[in-house]
C-alpha positions in Angstrom: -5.7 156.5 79.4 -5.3 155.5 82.9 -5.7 152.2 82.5 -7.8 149.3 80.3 -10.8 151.1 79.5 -10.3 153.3 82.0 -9.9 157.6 80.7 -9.2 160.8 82.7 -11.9 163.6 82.0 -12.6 167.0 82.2 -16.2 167.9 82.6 -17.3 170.9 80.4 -21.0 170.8 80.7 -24.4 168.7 81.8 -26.6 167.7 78.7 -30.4 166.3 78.4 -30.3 163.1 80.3 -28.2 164.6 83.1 -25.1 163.5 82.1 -22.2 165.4 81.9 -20.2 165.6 79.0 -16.0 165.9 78.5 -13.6 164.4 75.8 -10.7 162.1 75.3 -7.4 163.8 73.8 -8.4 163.0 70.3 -12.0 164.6 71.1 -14.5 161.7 70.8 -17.3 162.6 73.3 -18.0 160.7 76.7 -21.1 160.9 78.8 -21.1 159.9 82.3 -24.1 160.6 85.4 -23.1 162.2 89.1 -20.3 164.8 87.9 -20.2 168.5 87.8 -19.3 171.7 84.8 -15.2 171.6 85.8 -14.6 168.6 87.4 -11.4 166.3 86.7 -12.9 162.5 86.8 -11.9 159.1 86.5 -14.4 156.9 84.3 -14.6 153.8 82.8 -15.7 153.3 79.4 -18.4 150.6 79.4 -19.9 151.1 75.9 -19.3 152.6 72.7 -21.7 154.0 70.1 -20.9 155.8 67.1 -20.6 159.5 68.2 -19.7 159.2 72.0 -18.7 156.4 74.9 -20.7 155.6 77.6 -18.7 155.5 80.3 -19.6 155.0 85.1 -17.9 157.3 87.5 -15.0 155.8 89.1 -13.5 158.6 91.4 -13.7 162.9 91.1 -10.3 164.0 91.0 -10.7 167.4 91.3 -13.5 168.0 92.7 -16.4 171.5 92.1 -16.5 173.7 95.0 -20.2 172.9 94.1 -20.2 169.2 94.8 -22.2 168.1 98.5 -22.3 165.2 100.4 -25.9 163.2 99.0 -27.8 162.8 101.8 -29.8 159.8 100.5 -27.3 155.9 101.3 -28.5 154.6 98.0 -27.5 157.7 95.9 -25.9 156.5 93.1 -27.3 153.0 92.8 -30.9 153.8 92.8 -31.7 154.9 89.5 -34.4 158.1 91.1 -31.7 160.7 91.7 -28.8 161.9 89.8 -28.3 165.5 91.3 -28.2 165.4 94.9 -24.0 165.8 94.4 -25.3 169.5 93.9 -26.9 172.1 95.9 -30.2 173.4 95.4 -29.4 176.5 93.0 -26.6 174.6 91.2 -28.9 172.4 90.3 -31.7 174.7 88.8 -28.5 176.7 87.5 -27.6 173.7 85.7 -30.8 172.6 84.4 -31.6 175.7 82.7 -28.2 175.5 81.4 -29.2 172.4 79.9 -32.5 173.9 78.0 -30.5 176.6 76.8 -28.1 174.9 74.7 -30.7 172.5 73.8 -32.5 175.8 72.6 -29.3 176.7 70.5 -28.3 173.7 69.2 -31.8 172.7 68.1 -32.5 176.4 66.3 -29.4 178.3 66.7 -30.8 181.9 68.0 -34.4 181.5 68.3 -34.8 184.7 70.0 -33.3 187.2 67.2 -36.6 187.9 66.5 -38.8 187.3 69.7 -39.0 189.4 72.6 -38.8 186.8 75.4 -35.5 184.7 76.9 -35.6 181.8 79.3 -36.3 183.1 82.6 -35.1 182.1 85.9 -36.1 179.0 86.7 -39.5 178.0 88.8 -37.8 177.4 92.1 -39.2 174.3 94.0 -40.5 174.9 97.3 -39.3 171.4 98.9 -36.3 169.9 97.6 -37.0 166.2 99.3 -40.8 164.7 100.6 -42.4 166.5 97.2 -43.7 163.4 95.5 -47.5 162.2 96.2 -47.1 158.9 94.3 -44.0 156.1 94.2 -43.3 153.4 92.2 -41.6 150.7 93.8 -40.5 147.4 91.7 -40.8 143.9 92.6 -37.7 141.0 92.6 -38.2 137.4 92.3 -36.9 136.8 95.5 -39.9 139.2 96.4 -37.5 142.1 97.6 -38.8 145.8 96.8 -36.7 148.9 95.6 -36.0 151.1 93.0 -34.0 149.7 89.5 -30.2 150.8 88.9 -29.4 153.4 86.0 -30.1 152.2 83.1 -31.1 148.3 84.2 -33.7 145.9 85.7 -31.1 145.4 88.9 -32.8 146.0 92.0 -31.9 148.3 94.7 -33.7 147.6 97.7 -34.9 150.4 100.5 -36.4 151.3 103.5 -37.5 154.8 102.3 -37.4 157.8 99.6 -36.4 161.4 100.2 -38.6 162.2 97.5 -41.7 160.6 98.5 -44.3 162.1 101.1 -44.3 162.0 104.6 -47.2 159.9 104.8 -45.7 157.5 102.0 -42.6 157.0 103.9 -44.8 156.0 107.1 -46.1 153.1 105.2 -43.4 152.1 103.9 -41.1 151.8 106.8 -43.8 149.7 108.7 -43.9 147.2 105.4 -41.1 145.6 106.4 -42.6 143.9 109.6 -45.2 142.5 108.2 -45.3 139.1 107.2 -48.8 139.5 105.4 -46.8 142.1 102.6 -44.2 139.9 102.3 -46.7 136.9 100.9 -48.0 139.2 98.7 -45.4 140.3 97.3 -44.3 137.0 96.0 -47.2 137.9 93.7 -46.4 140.9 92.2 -43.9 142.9 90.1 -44.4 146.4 91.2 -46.5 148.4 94.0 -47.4 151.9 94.6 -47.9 154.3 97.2 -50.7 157.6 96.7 -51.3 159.8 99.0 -54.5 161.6 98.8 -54.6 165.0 100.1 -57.5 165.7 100.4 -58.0 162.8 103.5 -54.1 163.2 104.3 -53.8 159.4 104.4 -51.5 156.8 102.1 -53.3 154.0 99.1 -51.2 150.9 98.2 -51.6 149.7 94.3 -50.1 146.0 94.1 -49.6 144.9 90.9 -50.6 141.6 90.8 -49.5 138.6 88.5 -52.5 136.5 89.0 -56.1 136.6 89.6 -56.1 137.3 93.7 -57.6 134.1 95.7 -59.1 134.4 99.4 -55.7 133.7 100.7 -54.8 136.8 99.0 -57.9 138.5 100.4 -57.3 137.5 104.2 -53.1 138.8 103.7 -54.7 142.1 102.3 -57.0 142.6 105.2 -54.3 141.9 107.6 -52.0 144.2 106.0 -54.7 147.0 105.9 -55.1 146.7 109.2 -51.3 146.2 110.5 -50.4 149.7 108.7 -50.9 152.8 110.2 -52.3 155.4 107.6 -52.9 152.6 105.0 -56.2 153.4 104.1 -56.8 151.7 101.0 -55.3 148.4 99.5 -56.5 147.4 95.7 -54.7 144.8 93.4 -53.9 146.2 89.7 -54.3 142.5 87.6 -53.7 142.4 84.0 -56.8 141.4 81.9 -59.2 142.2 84.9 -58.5 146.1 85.9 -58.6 146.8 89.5 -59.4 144.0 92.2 -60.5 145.0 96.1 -59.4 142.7 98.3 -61.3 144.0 101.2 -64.7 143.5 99.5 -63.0 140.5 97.3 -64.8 142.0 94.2 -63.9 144.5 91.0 -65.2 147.8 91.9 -67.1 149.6 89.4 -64.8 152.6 89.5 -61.6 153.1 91.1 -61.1 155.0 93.9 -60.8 158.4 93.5 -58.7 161.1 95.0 -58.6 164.8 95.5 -56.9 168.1 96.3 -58.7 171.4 96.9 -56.5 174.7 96.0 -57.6 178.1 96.3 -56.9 180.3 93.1 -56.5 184.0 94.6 -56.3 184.9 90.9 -59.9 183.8 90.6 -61.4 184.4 93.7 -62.4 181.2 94.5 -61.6 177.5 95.7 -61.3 174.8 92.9 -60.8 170.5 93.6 -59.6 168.4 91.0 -60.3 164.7 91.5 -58.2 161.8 89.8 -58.5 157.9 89.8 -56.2 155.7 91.4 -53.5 154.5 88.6 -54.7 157.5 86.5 -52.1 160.0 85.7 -51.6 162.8 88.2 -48.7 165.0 88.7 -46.4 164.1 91.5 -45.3 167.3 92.8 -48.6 168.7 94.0 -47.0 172.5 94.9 -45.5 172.3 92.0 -48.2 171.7 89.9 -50.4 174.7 91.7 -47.7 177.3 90.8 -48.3 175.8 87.0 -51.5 176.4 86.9 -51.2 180.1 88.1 -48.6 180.3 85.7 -51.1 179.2 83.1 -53.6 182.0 84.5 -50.4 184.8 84.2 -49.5 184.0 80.4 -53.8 184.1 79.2 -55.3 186.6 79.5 -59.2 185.3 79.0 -62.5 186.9 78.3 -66.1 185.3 78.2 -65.5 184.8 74.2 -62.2 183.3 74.4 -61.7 179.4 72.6 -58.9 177.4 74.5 -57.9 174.2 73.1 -56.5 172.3 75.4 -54.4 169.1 74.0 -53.4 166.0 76.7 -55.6 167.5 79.2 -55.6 165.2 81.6 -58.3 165.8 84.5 -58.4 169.0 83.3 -55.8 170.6 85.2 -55.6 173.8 82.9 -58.9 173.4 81.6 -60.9 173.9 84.6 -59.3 177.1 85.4 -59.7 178.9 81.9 -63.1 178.2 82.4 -63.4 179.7 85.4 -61.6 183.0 83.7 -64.2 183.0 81.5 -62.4 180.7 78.5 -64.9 178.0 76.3 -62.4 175.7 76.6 -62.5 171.5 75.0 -59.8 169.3 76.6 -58.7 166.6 74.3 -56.9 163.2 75.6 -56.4 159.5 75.1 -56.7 158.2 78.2 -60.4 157.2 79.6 -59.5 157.4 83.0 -58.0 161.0 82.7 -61.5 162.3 80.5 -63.7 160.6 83.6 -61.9 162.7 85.7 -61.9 166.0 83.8 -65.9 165.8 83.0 -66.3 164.4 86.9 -64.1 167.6 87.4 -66.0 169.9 85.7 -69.2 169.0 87.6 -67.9 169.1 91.1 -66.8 172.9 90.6 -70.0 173.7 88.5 -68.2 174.2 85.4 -70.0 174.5 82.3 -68.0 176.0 79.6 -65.7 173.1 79.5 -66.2 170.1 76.8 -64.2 166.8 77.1 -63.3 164.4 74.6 -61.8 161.2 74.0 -59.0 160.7 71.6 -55.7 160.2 70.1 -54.3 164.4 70.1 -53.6 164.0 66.4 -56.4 162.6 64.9 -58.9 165.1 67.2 -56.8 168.2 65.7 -57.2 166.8 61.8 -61.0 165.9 63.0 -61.1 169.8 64.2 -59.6 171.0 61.1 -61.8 169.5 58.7 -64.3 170.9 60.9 -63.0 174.2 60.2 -62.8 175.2 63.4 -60.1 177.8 65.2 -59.0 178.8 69.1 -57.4 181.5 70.2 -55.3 179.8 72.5 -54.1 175.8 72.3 -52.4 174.4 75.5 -49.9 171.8 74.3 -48.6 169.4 77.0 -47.5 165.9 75.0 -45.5 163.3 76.9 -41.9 163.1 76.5 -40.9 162.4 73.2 -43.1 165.6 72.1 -45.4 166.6 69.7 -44.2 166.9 66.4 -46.9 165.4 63.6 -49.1 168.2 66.6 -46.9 171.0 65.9 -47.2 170.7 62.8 -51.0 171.2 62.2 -51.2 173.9 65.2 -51.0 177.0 62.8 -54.1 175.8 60.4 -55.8 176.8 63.7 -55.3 180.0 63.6 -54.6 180.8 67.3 -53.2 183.7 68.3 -50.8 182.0 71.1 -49.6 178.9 71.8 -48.7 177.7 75.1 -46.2 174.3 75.0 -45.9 172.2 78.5 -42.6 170.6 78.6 -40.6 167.4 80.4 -38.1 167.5 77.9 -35.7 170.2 77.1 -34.4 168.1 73.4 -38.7 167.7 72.3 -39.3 170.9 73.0 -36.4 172.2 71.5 -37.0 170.6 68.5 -40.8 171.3 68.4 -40.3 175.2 68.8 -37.7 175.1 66.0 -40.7 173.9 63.6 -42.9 177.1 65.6 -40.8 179.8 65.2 -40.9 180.0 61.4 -44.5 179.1 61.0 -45.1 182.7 62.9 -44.7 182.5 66.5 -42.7 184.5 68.4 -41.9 183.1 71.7 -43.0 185.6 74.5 -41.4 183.6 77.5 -40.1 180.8 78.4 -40.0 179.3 82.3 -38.5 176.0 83.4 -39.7 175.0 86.3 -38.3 172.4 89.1 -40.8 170.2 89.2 -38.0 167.6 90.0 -36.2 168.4 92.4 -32.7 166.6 93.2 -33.1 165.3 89.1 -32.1 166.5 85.9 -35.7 167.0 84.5 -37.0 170.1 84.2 -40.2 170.9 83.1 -41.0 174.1 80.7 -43.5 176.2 79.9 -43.2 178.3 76.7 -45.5 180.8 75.3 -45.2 181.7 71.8 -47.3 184.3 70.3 -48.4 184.9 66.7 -46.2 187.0 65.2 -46.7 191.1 64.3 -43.9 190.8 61.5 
């Protein structure tokens, strides 16, 4: 104890979350974000739970020989990053040090009996400017930023590291404009998109009222102030999406797009999503996924793919273009416009696209009595587990499980394994650069035993 509240740690290891974990002399566990595996810190404790303290970095002692200089002023107090104290391959060192224990701790050796092991991880090919879409939040005082750890205190900025180029061109001509700063007194939160496929930057305000023609007239001024602001729409609760420019609700929103060519396939594919709809932020990223995806199946003209929280059909589309029948299964409306519009704009007709909650489509599909060869699993964070579950009364002969979160996964592979599945391979992948998440993508295959 160095002082009230105040404890001297050794750092043994990073777990899910990020933080790193080390022990007071009587061995109760402490948690604490922005230290390295071996470092001697200073903490303070500033909450207690039942099996560990939650405690804020106050100095590094003894520093890693692995600990950098962050190269972003706010690191620290923005809540974005917590890993730019490391260099690029500490960090994806670290994170698949993370999914292994979780791996271990969640079902002790769970490759005794499968041939595969976590592979090196997915490097990223930018570490900073990788995100197409930001999410900045809105004070009362109408200043913009990101949120502290773990809080609703606002950290304002200028810029991100992480965003795009063209995002960070907007955003550091916002603050000149007296227009933005009107408007902001009406809302809580804003985003920037870029769209690729026009290489130019949309703004999403999200408003707290029904906009006015005052409203309109700042938008139009705005739009026209900013260089590479092609778009401006208000997000209002209870009325969806408002256009300023036309002062009306648009019958759809607008929609963007990339085109990537698939060398695996021989051919060009463009996937389309809606504005607000769910896209993933790290476009390269997201491209080495899906060729991933094209590595682990190996399809044929009488294959049946299952794919579960499809989105716009990321996965999907591409099966079908190996030759997969493939039906794409999500909750979100937006996300199944996109897949079906999708599906058209590449010509795609082995695809089907539904609408629903995951779980009740696979106990609709089971009563059906219907089976797939292969079922694509990508659930949101907390996982899948009423899913998993149900997955073997389909019969497939693999399983392929997209991860953000090496606990859920670990967890839902547990349940897996002994239903017979081996699991074949297992990749993180940095689709996060300069953060603890990791996404995952394991492959489990029915087993021969």
């Amino acid at each position: 104890m160095a002082g009230k509240n105040l404890h001297t740690i050794h750092i043994e290891k990073l777990v899910p979350g990020g933080f790193g974990l080390g022990r007071l002399e009587e061995g109760i566990v402490v948690l604490v974000r922005y230290v390295l595996p071996g470092e001697k810190v200073l903490v303070r404790e500033v909450g207690r739970k039942k099996d560990y303290i939650s405690a804020v970095l106050m100095e590094v002692l003894s520093p890693s020989s692995e600990r950098i200089a962050p190269p972003c002023p706010v690191y620290g107090a923005c809540g974005g990053c917590d890993l730019q104290h490391a260099d690029p391959e500490t960090q994806i060192r670290l994170k698949k040090a993370i999914l292994t224990d979780s791996l271990q701790r969640a079902a002790g050796n769970i490759f005794s009996d499968s041939p595969g092991a976590i592979e090196d991880p997915l490097a990223a090919p930018e570490q900073f400017g990788y995100r197409q879409r930001i999410r900045l939040q809105v004070d009362a005082g109408a200043r913009y930023g990101f949120f502290r750890p773990d809080s609703h205190i606002l950290v304002p900025v200028s810029d991100c590291l992480l965003g795009a180029d063209s995002l960070n061109k907007v955003l550091r001509q916002l603050p000149a404009s007296a227009s933005f700063k009107e408007l902001l007194n009406q809302c809580r939160a804003f985003e920037l998109l870029f769209n690729p496929s026009e290489n130019n930057t949309l703004m999403l305000l999200q408003f707290l009222r029904k906009p006015r023609p005052a409203d309109c007239l700042l938008a139009k001024d705005l739009t026209n102030a900013i260089n590479g602001l092609s778009t401006l729409l208000m997000q209002v609760e209870g009325y969806g999406l408002y256009d300023p420019l036309e002062q009306r609700f648009p019958t759809g929103p607008p929609i963007l797009s990339f085109t990537v060519a698939i060398e695996e396939l021989g051919t060009d594919l463009t996937f389309t999503w809606e504005a607000g709809g769910f896209c993933q932020v790290n476009l390269q990223q997201n491209i080495n996924m899906v060729k991933l995806i094209l590595e682990m199946v190996a399809g044929g003209p009488h294959k049946r793919v299952l794919d579960l929280y499809c989105g716009y059909g990321n996965f999907s589309l591409v099966l079908a273009k190996l030759g997969a029948e493939v039906l794409g299964v999500d909750a979100q409306n937006s996300a199944i416009r996109s897949a079906q519009r999708n599906a058209l704009l590449n010509n795609i007709q082995t695809c089907r696209f539904v609408k629903n909650r995951v779980p009740a489509a696979v106990k609709s599909l089971l009563a059906a009595g219907n089976t797939f060869e292969t079922v694509i699993l990508d659930p949101p964070r907390q996982g899948a587990p009423e899913i998993v579950a149900l997955l073997p009364e389909l019969s497939p002969e693999e399983i392929i499980y997209i991860s953000c979160n090496p606990a859920t996964l670990a967890r839902d592979l547990a349940s897996l394994i002994p239903a017979g599945y081996q699991l074949s391979r297992l990749v993180p992948i940095d689709m996060f650069p300069q953060t603890h998440h990791l996404e995952s993508m394991a492959h489990l295959k029915r087993s021969t035993l």
